[in-house]
N, C-alpha and C positions, 0 to 999 in steps of 0.2 A: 461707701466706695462707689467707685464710677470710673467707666471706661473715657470720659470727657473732660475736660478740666471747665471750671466759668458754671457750673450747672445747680448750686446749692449746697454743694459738700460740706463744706467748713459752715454753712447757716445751719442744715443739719445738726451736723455734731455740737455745735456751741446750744443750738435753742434745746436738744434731747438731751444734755447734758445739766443743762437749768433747770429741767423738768424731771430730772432722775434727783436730781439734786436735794427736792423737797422735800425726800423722805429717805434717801437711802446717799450713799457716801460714794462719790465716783469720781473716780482718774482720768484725766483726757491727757491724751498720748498723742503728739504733733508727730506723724510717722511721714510725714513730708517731711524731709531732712533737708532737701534741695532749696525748697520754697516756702517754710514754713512761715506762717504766719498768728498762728494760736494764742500766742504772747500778744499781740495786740490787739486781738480779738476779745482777751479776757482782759485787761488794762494790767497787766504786768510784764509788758516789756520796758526794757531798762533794770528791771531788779535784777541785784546786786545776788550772782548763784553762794547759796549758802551751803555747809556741809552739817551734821549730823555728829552727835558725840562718839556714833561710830562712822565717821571718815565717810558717809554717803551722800551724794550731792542731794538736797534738800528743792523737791516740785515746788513751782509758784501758789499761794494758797488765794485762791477766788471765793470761798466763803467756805463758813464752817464744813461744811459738807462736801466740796467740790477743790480738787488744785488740776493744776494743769504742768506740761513737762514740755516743751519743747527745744529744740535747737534753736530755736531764736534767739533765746537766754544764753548761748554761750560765745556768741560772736560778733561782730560789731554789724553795721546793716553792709557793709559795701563790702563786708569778704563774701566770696563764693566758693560753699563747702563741696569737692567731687567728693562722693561716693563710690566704692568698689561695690560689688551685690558680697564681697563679705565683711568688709569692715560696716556695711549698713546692717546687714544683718548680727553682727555682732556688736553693734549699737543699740538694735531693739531689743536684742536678744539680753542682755543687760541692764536695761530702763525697765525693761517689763517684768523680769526674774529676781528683783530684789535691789537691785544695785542705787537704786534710787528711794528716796523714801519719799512719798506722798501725804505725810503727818497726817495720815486719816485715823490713826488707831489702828488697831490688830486687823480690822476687816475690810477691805473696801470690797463694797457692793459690787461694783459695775466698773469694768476698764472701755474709755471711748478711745476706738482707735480711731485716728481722721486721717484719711490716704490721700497720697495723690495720684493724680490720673491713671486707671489701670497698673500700679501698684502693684507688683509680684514678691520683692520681699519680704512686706510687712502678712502676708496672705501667708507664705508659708510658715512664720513665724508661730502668729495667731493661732493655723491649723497643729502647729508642733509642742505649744504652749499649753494651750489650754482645750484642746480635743472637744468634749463632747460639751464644755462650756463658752462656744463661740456662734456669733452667729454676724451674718452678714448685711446689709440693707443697703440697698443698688440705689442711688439719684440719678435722674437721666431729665433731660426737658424734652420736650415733643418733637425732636429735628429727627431723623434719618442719621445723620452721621453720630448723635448723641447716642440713638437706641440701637448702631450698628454696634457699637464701640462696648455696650453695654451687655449685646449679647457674647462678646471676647469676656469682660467678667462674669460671665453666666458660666462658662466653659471653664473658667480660671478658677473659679470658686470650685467649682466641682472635681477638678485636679487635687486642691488642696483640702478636698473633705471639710469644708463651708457653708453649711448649711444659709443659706437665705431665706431673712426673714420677710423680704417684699419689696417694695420698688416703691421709691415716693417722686411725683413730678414737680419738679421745680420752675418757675418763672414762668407758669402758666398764662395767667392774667397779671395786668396792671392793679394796685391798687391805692386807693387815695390817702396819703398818709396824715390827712387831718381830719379824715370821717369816714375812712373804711369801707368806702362804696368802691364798688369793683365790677366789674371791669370800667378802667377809666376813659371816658368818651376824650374824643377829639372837641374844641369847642366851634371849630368851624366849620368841618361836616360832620359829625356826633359819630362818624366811625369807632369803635370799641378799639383802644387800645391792646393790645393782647403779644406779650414781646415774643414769645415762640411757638404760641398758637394751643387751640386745647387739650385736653388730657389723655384725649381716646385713641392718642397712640402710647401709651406710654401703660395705661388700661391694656390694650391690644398685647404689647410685649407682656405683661404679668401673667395674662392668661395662656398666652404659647409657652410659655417654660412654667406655670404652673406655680404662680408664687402669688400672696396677698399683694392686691394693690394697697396702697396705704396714706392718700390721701395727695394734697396740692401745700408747696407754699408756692404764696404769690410773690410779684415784684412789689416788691412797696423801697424807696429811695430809702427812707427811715430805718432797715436794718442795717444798708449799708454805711450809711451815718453813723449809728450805732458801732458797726465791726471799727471802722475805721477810728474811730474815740474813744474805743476799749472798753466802752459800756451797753457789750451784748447785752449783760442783765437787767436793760431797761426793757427789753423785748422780750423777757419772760412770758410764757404766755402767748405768745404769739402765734399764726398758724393757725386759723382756724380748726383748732382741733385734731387734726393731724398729729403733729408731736404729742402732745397727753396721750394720744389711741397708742401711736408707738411705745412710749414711755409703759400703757399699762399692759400693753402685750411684752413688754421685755420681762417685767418684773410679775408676771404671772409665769410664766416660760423657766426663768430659772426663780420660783418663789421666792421673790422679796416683797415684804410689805408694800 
């Protein structure tokens, strides 16, 4: 979640959801209705929405382990879906409570919700659904108007009984997407690339409201290649470590393997 839109959200959720993936069964939930984009992000947009022997609309399957649900899959690209705050909410409210089947088997591990900007239905939702099994994780990048906007979900969250689990910075540095050196120099005057500057504001907000910081992804061109060709899952792994640290504090938190 994020008070900002453009800041990592959906790299986020797609890369912790790759990584939840490897051991435990999880649903990603496209709670951007307006703007969704998850279906292309996981390469299943265009699929054909299927139903269920019992009449349920049937999640896109991204591997054994992992499908995804979005409104992307129900409409063509050039309709534009208004939302009311209760027919969205009685859309989530719906997707998330059964009405959709995510063929995972009897259990899925882990629901990913991926918001959009500052986001209040899907927040009360979450908080009404599933109470002491929810938790929340802020992306913001180093700007000012990012970590203003992030302190409104710091306050939003705690309206809706949200525990947060930390704050990750996004588009911190450049990095080179054929050998991973970072930060990327200029080659005229070796100035450091660096697209919204370093982390230690973003560090700085974690500790005034008292939540884990929880690491950097960089800019690297290559995921967004990747998002935009539906083959997140080449960037598995990705993130210097950051997502895995997340991934094993989720699944220690509410004990999953």
């Amino acid at each position: 979640m994020s008070g900002k839109g453009g800041v990592s959200k959906s790299t986020t959720s797609a890369l912790l959801a790759l990584e939840l993936s490897k051991t435990n069964t999880v649903a990603v939930v496209d709670c951007d209705l307006t703007a969704p984009n998850l279906a292309r992000v996981f390469g299943v947009k265009g699929k054909a929405l299927a139903f269920n022997a019992e009449r349920r609309l049937m999640a896109a399957t991204v591997n054994k382990n992992m499908s995804v649900f979005s409104s992307e899959l129900m409409w063509k690209d050039d309709v534009g879906i208004s939302w009311t705050g209760q027919t969205e909410k009685d859309f989530l409210v719906a997707v998330l409570n059964g009405d959709v089947d995510f063929n995972l088997g009897k259990k899925i591990d882990v629901i990913i919700m991926d918001m959009a900007p500052s986001a209040v239905t899907p927040l009360a939702v979450a908080g009404s659904l599933f109470k002491s099994r929810v938790g929340g994780i802020l992306v913001s990048v180093p700007r000012g108007v990012s970590l203003d906007n992030n302190m409104r979900c710091v306050s939003l969250a705690v309206q809706h009984e949200i525990p947060l689990l930390g704050i990750i910075a996004g588009q911190t540095q450049s990095e080179c997407p054929e050998c991973g050196a970072h930060p990327v120099t200029c080659s005229k005057c070796h100035m450091p690339f660096i697209p919204y500057g370093e982390p230690s504001s973003v560090r700085a907000l974690a500790e005034k409201v008292r939540i884990p910081y929880l690491g950097e992804i960089y800019f690297n061109p290559r995921i967004g290649d990747a998002m935009d060709a539906g083959a997140v899952e080449t960037m598995a792994g990705y993130a210097n470590g950051a997502i895995a640290g997340i991934a094993a504090m989720v699944r220690t938190r509410w004990g999953l393997k």
